[in-house]
N, C-alpha and C positions, 0 to 999 in steps of 0.2 A: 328155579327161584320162584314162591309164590308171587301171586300180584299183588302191590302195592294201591291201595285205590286212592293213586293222585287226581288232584283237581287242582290243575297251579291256575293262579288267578293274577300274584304279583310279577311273573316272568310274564305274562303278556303285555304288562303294561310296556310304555317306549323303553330304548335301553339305556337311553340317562339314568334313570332309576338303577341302572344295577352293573355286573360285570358278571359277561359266564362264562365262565372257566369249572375244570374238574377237580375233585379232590385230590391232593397231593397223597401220592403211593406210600405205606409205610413201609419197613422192612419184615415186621414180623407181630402179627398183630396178636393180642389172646385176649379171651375174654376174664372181665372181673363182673358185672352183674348186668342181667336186663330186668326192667321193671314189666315183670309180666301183665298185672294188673294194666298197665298203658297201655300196655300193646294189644290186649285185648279190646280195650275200650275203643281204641282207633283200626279197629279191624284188622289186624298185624299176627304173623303167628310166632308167637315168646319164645318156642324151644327152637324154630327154627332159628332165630334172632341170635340164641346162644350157641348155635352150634357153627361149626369153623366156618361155612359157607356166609351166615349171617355176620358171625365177624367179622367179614372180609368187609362187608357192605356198611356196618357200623365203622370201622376203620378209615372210609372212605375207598378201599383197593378197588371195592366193585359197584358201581352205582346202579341203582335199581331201577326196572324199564316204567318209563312215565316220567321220571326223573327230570329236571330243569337246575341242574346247578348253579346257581349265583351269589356273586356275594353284592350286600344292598351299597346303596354307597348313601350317605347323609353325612350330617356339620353335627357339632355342639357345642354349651357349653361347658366348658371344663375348670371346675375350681373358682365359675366367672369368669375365666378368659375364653373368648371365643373361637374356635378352631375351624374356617368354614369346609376343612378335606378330611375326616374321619373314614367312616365307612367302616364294612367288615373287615378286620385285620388278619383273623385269623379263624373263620367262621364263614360255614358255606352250608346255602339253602338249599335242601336237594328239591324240596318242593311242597306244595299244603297237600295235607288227606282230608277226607270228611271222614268221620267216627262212624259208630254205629245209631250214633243220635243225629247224623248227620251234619254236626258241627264240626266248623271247621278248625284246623290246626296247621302250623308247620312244622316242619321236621329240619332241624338243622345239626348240621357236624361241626363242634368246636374243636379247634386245634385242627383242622382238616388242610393246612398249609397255606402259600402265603398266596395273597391275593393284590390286587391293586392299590389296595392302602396298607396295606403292613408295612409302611413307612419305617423301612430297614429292620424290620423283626421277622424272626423265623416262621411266624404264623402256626405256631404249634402251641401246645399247653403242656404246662407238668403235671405232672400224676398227681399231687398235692390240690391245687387248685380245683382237678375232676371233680376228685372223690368230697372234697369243699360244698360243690355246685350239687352236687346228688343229693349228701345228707341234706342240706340246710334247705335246696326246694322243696325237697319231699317232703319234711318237716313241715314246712308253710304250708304245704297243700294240706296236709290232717290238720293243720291249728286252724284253717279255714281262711287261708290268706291265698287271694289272688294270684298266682304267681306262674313264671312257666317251671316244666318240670322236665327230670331228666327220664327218658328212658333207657339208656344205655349209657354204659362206661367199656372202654377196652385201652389195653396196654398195644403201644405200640412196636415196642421191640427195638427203639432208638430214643437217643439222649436228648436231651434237651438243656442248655444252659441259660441258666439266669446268673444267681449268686452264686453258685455251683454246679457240678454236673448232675443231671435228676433223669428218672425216668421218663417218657411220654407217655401220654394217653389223648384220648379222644372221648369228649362227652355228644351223645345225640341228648340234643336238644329239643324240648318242645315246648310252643305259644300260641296261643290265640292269631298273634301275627311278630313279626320283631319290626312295625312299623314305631318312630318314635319321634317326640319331640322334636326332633334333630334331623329327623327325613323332613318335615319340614321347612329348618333351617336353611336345608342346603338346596332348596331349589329358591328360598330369599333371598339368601345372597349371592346367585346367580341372575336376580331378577326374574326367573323363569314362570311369570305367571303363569303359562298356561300348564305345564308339570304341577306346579302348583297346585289348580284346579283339580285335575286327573285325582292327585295323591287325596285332598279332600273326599276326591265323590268316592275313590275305594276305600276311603274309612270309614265315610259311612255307610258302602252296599253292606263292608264287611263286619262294623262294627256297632254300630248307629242307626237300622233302619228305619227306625222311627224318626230320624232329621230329616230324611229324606221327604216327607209330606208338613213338614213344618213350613210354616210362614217363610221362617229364613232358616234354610236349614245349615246355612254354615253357623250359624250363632247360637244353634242346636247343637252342631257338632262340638261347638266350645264348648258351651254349657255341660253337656254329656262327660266329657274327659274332667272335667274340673269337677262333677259331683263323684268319677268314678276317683282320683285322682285323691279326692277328700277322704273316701273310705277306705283305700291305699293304705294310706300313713297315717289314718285311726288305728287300724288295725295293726299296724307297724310299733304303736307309740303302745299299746294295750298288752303289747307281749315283752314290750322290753328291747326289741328289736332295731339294730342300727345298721341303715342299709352300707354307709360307707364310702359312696360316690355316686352321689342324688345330681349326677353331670344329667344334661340334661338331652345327651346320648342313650343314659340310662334310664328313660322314662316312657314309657311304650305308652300307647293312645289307647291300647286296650284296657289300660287301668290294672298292670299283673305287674308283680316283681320281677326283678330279671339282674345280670352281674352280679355274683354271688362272690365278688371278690374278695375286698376286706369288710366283710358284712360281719356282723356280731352280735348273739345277746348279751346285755348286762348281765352278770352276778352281784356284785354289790351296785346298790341304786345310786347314781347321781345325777341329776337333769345334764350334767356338761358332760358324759361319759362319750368320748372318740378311743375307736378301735385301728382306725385306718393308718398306716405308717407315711402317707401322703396328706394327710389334713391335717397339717402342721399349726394350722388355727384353730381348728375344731369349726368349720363352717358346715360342717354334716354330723356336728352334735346330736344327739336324742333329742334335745328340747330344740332344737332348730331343723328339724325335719319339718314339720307341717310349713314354717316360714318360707323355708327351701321351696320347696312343693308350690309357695304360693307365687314366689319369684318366678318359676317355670312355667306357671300358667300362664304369666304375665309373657316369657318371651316368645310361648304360642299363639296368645291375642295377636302379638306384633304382628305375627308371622302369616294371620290368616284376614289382616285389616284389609289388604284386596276385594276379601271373598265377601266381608262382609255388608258392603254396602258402596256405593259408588262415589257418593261423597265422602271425601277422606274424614273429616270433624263427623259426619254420622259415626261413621264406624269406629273412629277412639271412643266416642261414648258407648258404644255399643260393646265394644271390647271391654272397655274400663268397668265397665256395669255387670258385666260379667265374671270377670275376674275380682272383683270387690265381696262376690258373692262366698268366694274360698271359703276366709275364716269362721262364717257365720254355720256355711255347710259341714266343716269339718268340728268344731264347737256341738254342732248338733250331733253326728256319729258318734265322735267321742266321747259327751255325756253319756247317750248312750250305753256303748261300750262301758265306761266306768262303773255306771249305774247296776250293767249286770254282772261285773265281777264283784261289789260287794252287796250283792243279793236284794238289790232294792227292784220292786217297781214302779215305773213312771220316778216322778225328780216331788221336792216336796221343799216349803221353805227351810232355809238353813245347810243346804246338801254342798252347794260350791265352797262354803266357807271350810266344810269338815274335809271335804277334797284335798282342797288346798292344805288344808293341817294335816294331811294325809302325808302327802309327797314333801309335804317340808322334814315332817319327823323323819322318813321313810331313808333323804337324803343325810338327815343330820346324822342318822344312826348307821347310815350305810348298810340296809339291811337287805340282802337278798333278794330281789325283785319278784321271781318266781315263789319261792316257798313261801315267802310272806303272804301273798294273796294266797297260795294253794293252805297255808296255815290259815288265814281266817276263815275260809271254806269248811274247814273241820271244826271252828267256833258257833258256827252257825247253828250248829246242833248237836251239843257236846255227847248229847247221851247215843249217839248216832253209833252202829258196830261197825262203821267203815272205817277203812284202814287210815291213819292218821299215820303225819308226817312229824311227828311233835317231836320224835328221835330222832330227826334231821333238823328242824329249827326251832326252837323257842323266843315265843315274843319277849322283847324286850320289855325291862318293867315301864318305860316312857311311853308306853305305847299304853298303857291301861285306862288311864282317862279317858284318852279317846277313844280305846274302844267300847268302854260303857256307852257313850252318847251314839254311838256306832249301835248298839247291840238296840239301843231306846228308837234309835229310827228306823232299824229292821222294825222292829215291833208295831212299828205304824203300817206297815204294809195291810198285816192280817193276815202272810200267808204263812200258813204251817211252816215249821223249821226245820222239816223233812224236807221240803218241798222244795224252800229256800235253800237248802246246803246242796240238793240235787241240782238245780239251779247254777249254784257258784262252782259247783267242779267240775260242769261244764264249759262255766267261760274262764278258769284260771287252770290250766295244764301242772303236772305232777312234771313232766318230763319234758325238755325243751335241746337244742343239738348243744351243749353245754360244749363252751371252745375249748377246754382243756381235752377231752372225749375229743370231740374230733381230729383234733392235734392231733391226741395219740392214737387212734386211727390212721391217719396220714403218713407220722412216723414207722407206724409197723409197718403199712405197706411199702412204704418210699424205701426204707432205710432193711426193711429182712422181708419183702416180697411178700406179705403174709396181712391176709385181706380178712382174717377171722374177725378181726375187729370192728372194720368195717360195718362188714354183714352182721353182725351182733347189735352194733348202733342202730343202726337201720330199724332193725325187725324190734327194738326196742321203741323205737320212735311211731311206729305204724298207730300207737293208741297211747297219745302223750295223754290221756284224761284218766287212765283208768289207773293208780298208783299202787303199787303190787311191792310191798316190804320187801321181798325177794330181790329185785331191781334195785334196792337201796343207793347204789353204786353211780346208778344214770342218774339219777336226782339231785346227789351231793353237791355243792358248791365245792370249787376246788379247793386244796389246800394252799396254803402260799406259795409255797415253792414249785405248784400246779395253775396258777396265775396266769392270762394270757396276756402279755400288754397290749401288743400290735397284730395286726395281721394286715396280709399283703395279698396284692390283687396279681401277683403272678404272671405280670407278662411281659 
C-alpha cells in the first residue's frame, strides 16, 4: 500500500473531542469513480485509489498506516431546536494529510458505519445521496465556491434501507477541517471551558493564524468566520444555490460548504424557493440564507463569550459588535458579486434601485435563474461570434425596459463590450448540477447499475463557463414533467 502522508492534528487533541473506533467492514465493495485531480493534489496515487486494493481502503475494509479513525462528536442547532448529542453518525475521520502545497486537509469516510451517535441508524449511506454529494461539490468547487469535495465514491455490495431497499455506497470525503459551529456548542453545554479553549486555539493554529497575534485573538477568530461565513452565502445567493439545512451542525469554521443533502439549484426564480422535504416552513429559503447565516454567528458569539473577555457585559458587547458586523459584510460581497454578473464596474448612483427591479421582474416572470443571467452575458455584446444560449432562453418582452437603462449603465463604465461580455461569462455559468440531471443520474445508477450518466455529468460540469451548443441537453431547464419538487437528505 503506498504511503499516505498523514499529519492528524484533531486525534491528539483530549478524547472528549472525539470517539475512535474503525470503519465498519463492507461485504463487497467496487469502485464507481476517484477524483484523480484531488488525489493528485493531496499527494495520493488516483490509479492505485481505483484499483481493488484502494477500494478496499475507500470502502473503509482496509485502513491506511498513519490512520487515526475517529468520529468527532459536537451539538447543534437543528431547524432552531437545539440538540446538545449530534456528533458523526455515520462518518469517520481517518485522518488530515498535507498536499503538495502543504495545506492541510481531512480525509473522511461517509457511510463508513455506525458510530457513537448514530442515534439508532445504520450509519451507512445510499447510493443516491453519494453520487448527490460528488456531483454538486465538484460543481461548487469549479463555480468557485468554498466547499469540501469528494474524492472518492464506491459501491458497497450491501442494502441499505430508508423508504425502500437501496443500494450502499461510501463517499471519501475531503475539508479543510469538519470543525463546526456545533463543535462548539457542544463543549457549552457541557460547561467545558477548558475544551472550549483547546478547540478555539486549534481553529486558529489551523485556520486563523493571523488571530493568533492579534490583540484579542478570540474576537479575531469571530470576526474571521463571520467575514468568511459572509462570502459563503454571497456566493451561495449569486448562483441560485440552496443549501437545504443551514443547521448549524452544517456550518464549518472554515467558511466551506459541506451536507450536500437536500441542497438545490433554482430553475425558475423565486426569493422563497425551499427544495428540502423537511423545511416544512421554508426557514432555509434562498432569500433567508444570509438571515440564517446571521442567526448562526450569533449562536457562535454565545458560544465563545468566555473566551472573549473576562467581564461577562465586555464581552456581549464585544460579541454583539461583531456579530452586527454580518449584514453590512455580506451586503458588501454581494454587491459585489451582482455587480460583476451584470458587467458593471465599481457601483454608480441608481444601481440598488435597478437590482432591486431586477429580482422583482426576474420573480414575477419566473424566469430561469441560470440562462437569464448567462442570457444577458450574450446582450452584452450582441455582435460577439460566441456561442449564444438565445435557443435555450428568450428574454421576456417585460424585461426590455429594463434592460435599455441596463444596457445605458454598462455604457457608463467605458469598458469595451468585448471585454464586458468576457467579463460576464465568467461570473454567470452556461452549466450548473441542474436537479432533474442529477436525479436521473442517480436513477440509472440506483435503479439499472449504470454509472454512464453519472460520469457524463461530471466531465460536463468540469467547465460550467465555457457553453458548447453541443451540450444543449446540460443547460436546458427541465421540462415539467422533469420538475424536481423535493429532495431529501438521505439518512
Amino acid at each position: 500500500m503506498p504511503t499516505w502522508p498523514f499529519d492528524n492534528t484533531y486525534a491528539a487533541l483530549p478524547e472528549q473531542f472525539y470517539a475512535r473506533l474503525q470503519p465498519g467492514p463492507v461485504a463487497n465493495p467496487g469502485p464507481i469513480r476517484v477524483n484523480q485531480a484531488l488525489a493528485e493534489q493531496l499527494g495520493l496515487d488516483g490509479e492505485w485509489l481505483a484499483s481493488p486494493e484502494g477500494t478496499q481502503v475507500l470502502a473503509g475494509n482496509t485502513v491506511p498506516e498513519g490512520a487515526e479513525p475517529l468520529a468527532a462528536a459536537y451539538a447543534g442547532h437543528q431547524f432552531g431546536g437545539f440538540n446538545p448529542q449530534l456528533g458523526d453518525g455515520r462518518a469517520i475521520l481517518l485522518g488530515e494529510v498535507l498536499d503538495r502545497n502543504g495545506e492541510r486537509f481531512d480525509i473522511q469516510l461517509k457511510g463508513a458505519g455506525r458510530t457513537p451517535w448514530s442515534r439508532g441508524g445504520d450509519g451507512r449511506a445510499p447510493l443516491g445521496p453519494v453520487l448527490r454529494e460528488y456531483v454538486v461539490s465538484e460543481a461548487m468547487h469549479v463555480l468557485g465556491v468554498p466547499t469540501s469535495r469528494a474524492l472518492a465514491a464506491v459501491t458497497t455490495g450491501e442494502t441499505v434501507y430508508r423508504d425502500r431497499a437501496l443500494p450502499g455506497a461510501v463517499l471519501t470525503r475531503v475539508a479543510r477541517s469538519h470543525i463546526r459551529i456545533g463543535s462548539f456548542e457542544y463543549f457549552t453545554a457541557r460547561r467545558d471551558s477548558e475544551s472550549l479553549r483547546l478547540l478555539a486555539d486549534h481553529v486558529i493554529a489551523r485556520h486563523y493564524p493571523a488571530a493568533a497575534h492579534s490583540d484579542n485573538p478570540m474576537l479575531a477568530l469571530l470576526e474571521g468566520v463571520i467575514q468568511r461565513q459572509a462570502e459563503l452565502v454571497s456566493r451561495w445567493q449569486l448562483l441560485g444555490f440552496i443549501h437545504g439545512v443551514m443547521n448549524t451542525d452544517n456550518m464549518l469554521m472554515s467558511g466551506e460548504t459541506i451536507d450536500y443533502g437536500p441542497c438545490a439549484f433554482m430553475d425558475d426564480f423565486h426569493p422563497e424557493t425551499v427544495f428540502s422535504s423537511i423545511d416544512h416552513n421554508g426557514r432555509y429559503a434562498w432569500c433567508n440564507q444570509p438571515s440564517i447565516a446571521h442567526w448562526n454567528l450569533s449562536v457562535l458569539a454565545q458560544c465563545l463569550l468566555p473566551l472573549l473577555h473576562g467581564d461577562q457585559e465586555e464581552a456581549v458587547k464585544l460579541a454583539q459588535a461583531a456579530v452586527d458586523t454580518f449584514p453590512e459584510r455580506f451586503l458588501a460581497v454581494h454587491q459585489a458579486g451582482i455587480q460583476r454578473k451584470l458587467g458593471w464596474q465599481g457601483s454608480a448612483q441608481g444601481d440598488a434601485e435597478l437590482i432591486e427591479e431586477l429580482f422583482a421582474l426576474m420573480a414575477e416572470e419566473r424566469v430561469d435563474f441560470t440562462l437569464f443571467f448567462r442570457s444577458l452575458a450574450d446582450f452584452a455584446d450582441p455582435a460577439s461570434p460566441a456561442v449564444k444560449v438565445d435557443d435555450l432562453f428568450a428574454m421576456p418582452a417585460r424585461f426590455l425596459p429594463w434592460m435599455q437603462r441596463w444596457q445605458a449603465r454598462c455604457e457608463q463604465d467605458g469598458r469595451p463590450a468585448t471585454e464586458r461580455q468576457q467579463a460576464m461569462y465568467r461570473a454567470n455559468p452556461a452549466f450548473i448540477p441542474r436537479n432533474h440531471l442529477v436525479e436521473d443520474a442517480i436513477a440509472a445508477a440506483v435503479n439499472s447499475d449504470d454509472h454512464a450518466p453519472f460520469h457524463a455529468l461530471l466531465a460536463r460540469l468540469e467547465k460550467p463557463f465555457d457553453y458548447d451548443a453541443a451540450d444543449s441537453r446540460y443547460a436546458l431547464p427541465p421540462r415539467p414533467e422533469q420538475v424536481v419538487q423535493q429532495t431529501f437528505c438521505g439518512t
